[in-house]
C-alpha positions as CSV (number, residue, x, y, z in Angstrom):
1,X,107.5,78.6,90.3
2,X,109.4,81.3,92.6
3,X,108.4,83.0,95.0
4,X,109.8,85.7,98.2
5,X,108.0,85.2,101.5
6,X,108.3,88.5,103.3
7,X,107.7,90.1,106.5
8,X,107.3,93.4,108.8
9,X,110.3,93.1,111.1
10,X,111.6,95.2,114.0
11,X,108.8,96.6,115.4
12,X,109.3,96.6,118.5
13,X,109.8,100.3,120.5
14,X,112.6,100.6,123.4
15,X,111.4,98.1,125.9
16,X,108.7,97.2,124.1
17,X,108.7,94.3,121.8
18,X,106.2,93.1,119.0
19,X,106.8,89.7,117.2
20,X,109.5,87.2,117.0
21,X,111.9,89.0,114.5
22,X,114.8,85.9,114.7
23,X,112.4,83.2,114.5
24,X,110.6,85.2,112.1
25,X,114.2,85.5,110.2
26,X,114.3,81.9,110.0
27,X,112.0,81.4,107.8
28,X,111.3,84.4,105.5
29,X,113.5,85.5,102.5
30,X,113.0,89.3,103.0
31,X,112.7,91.4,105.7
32,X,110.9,94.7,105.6
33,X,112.2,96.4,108.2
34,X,110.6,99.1,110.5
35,X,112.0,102.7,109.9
36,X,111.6,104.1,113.1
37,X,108.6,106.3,112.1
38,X,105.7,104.1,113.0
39,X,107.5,101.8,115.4
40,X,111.3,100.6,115.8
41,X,113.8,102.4,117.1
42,X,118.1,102.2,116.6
43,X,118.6,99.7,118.7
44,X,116.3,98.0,117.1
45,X,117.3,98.4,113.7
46,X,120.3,97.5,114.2
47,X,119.8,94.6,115.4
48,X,117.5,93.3,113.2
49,X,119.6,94.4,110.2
50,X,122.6,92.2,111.6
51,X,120.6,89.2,112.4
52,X,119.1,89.3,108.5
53,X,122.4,89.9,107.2
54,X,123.4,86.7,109.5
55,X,121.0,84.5,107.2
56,X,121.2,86.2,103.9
57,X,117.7,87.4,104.1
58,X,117.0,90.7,102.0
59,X,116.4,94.0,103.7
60,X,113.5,96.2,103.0
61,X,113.0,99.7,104.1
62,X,109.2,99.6,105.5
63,X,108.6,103.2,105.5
64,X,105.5,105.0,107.0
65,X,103.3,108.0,108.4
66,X,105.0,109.5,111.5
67,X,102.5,108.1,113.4
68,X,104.2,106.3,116.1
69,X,101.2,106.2,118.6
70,X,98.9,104.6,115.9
71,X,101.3,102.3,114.1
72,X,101.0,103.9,111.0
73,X,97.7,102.8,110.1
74,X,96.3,106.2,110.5
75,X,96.0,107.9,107.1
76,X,97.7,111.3,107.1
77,X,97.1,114.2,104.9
78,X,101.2,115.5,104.5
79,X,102.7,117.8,102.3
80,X,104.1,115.9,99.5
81,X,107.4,117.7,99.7
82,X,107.3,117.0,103.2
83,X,106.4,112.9,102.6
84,X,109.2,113.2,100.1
85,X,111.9,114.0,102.6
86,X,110.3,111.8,105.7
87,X,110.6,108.8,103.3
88,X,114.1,109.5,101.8
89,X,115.3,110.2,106.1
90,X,113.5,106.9,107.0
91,X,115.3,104.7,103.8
92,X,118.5,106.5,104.4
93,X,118.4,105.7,107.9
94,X,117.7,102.1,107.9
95,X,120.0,101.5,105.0
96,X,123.1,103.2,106.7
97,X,122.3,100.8,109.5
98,X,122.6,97.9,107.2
99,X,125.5,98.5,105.5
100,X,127.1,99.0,108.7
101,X,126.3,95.7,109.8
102,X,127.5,93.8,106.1
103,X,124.3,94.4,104.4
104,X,122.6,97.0,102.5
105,X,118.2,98.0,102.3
106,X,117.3,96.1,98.4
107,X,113.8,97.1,98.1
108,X,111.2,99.8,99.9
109,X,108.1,98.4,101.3
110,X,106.0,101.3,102.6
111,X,103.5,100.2,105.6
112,X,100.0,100.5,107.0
113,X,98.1,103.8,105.6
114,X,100.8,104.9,103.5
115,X,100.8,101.7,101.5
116,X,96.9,102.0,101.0
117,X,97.0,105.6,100.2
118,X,99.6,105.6,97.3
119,X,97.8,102.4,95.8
120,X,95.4,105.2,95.2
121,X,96.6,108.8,96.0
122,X,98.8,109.7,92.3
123,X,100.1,112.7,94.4
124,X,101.4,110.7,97.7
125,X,102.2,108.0,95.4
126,X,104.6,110.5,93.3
127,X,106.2,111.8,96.6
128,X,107.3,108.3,98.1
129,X,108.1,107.1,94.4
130,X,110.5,110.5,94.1
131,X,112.0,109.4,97.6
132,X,113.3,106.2,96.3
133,X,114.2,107.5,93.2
134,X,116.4,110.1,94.4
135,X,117.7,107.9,97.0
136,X,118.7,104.9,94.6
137,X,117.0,104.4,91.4
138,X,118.1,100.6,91.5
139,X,115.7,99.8,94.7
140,X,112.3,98.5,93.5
141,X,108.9,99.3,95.4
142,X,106.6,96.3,96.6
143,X,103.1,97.2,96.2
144,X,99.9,95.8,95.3
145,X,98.6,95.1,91.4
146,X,97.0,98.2,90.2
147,X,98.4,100.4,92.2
148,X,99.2,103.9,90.6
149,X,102.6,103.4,92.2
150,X,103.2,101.2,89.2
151,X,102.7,103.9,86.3
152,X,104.4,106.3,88.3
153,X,107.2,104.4,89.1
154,X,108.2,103.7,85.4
155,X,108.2,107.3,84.7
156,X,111.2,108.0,87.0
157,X,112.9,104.3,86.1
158,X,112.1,102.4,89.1
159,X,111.0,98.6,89.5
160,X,107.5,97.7,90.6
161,X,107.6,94.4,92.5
162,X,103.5,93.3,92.6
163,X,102.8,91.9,96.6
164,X,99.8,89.6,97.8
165,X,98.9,89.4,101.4
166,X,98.0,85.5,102.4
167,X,96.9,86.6,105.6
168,X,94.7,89.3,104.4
169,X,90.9,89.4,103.1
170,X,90.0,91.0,99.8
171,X,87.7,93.0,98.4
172,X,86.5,92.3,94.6
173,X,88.2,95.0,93.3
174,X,91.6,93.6,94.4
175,X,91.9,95.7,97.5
176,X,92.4,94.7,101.1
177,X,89.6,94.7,103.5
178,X,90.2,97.3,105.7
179,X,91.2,96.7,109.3
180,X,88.6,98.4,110.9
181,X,85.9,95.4,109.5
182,X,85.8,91.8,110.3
183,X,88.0,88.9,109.3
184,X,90.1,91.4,107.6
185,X,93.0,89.4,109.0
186,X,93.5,85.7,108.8
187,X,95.3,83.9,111.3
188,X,94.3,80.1,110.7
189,X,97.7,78.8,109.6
190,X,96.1,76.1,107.4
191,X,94.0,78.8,105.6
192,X,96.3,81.4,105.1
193,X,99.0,78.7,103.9
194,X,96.2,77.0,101.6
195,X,95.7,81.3,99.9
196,X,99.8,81.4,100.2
197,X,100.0,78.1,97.8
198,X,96.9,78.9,95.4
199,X,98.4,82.8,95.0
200,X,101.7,81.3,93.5
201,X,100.3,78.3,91.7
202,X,97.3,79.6,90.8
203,X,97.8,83.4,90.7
204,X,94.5,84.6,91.9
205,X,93.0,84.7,95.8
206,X,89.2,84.6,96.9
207,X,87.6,87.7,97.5
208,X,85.4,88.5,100.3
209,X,82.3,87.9,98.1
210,X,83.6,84.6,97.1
211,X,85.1,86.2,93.4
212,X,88.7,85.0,92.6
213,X,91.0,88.1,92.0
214,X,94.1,88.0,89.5
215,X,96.9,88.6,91.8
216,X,100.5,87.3,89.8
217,X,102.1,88.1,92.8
218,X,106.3,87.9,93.0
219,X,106.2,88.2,97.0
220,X,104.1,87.2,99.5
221,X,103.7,88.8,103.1
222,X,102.7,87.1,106.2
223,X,102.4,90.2,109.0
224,X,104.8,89.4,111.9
225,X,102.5,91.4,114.8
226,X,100.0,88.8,114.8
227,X,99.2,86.2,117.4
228,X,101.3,83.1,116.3
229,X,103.4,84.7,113.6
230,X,106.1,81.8,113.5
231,X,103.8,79.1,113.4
232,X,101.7,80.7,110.3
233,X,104.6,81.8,108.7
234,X,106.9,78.5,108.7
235,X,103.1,76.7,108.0
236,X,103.0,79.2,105.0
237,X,106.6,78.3,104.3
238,X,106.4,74.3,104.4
239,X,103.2,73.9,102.1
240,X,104.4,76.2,99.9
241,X,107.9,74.0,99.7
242,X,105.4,71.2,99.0
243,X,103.6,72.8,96.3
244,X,106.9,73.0,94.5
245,X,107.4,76.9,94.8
246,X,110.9,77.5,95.1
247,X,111.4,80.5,97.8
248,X,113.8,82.9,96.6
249,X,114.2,86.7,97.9
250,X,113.4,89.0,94.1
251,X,115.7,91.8,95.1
């Protein structure tokens, strides 16, 4: 059993500072990395792109809205030609920034409202998919399992990486709860480990309604802006280890 632990890093704005992105980078194998567009800034970046490369953990673009003052979890209505070009800026950005510091962007995580949307939307999905693919056609897209980003992806040759989310509820359909509603975020660390080990032994997570949902996840993500961060995510890390997952980055 393998598995990549990621997380959203470098989120923090100017002074401002979200997380624990180096402790955080002790213990993930990937690192989706914030583009600037709904929070991070150069600085910032760059930063967090030399302290991944430091450790060997994979960089991922984590593009978004521009939607700084909501974080990107405000769903947009954009041209797609114009979400085209804001998502190719944002990956080219970040990924300039990496390979100046040793490393390179491996994979393109987008974040917030822009991952929910094109998990639905075949028209926003098409635009950030076109991004990539014009971009690099060798960096795969993490996403959720039956997202339309999947069908739309292998039409212009790109890899699909299928995501689960151990500290995030589900709906039966094999969506996440939105944030707006209850419990739609997990932060007991012996719960959300417990869903981190049962998504890669078992493949499937409990849904809100008690249902277990197929997930066959290759990555997990454990969000980096909630309150104890580290401790949930090296908890997630150290039962997994125990369950005999083998963590390994999949770009």
């Amino acid at each position: 059993m393998m598995i990549d632990l990621n997380a959203d890093l470098g989120e923090g704005f100017g002074i401002w500072r979200l997380g624990d992105d180096m402790a955080l980078l002790d213990v993930v194998t990937s690192a989706n990395i914030a583009c600037g567009f709904h929070a991070g800034d150069p600085l910032t970046i760059r930063r967090t792109c030399a302290a991944a490369v430091d450790r060997g953990v994979m960089i991922g673009a984590q593009v978004s809205y521009r939607d700084l003052a909501g974080f990107g979890r405000r769903e947009m209505e954009v041209d797609p030609e114009e979400l085209c070009s804001e998502v190719l800026y944002q990956l080219a950005a970040v990924d300039g920034i990496a390979r100046a510091m040793g490393g390179r962007v491996s994979y393109v995580k987008p974040h917030g409202a822009l991952y929910n949307r094109i998990c639905r939307d075949p028209e926003q999905a098409e635009a950030v998919v076109t991004a990539v693919a014009d971009y690099d056609q060798g960096l795969p897209v993490l996403t959720l399992p039956g997202s339309v980003v999947h069908e739309i992806a292998a039409r212009e040759g790109l890899t699909t990486v299928v995501e689960a989310f151990a500290d995030r509820a589900y709906t039966p359909e094999g969506a996440l709860v939105s944030r707006r509603s209850p419990g739609a975020v997990l932060h007991d660390p012996t719960e959300v480990a417990a869903r981190a080990v049962r998504m890669a032994t078992a493949r499937t997570v409990t849904a809100v309604d008690g249902s277990q949902v197929p997930v066959n996840a290759r990555s997990i993500c454990v969000h980096g802006d909630t309150p104890d961060a580290v401790l949930l995510a090296q908890t997630v890390r150290d039962e997994l280890v125990k369950a005999g997952v083998t963590l390994r980055a999949f770009a």
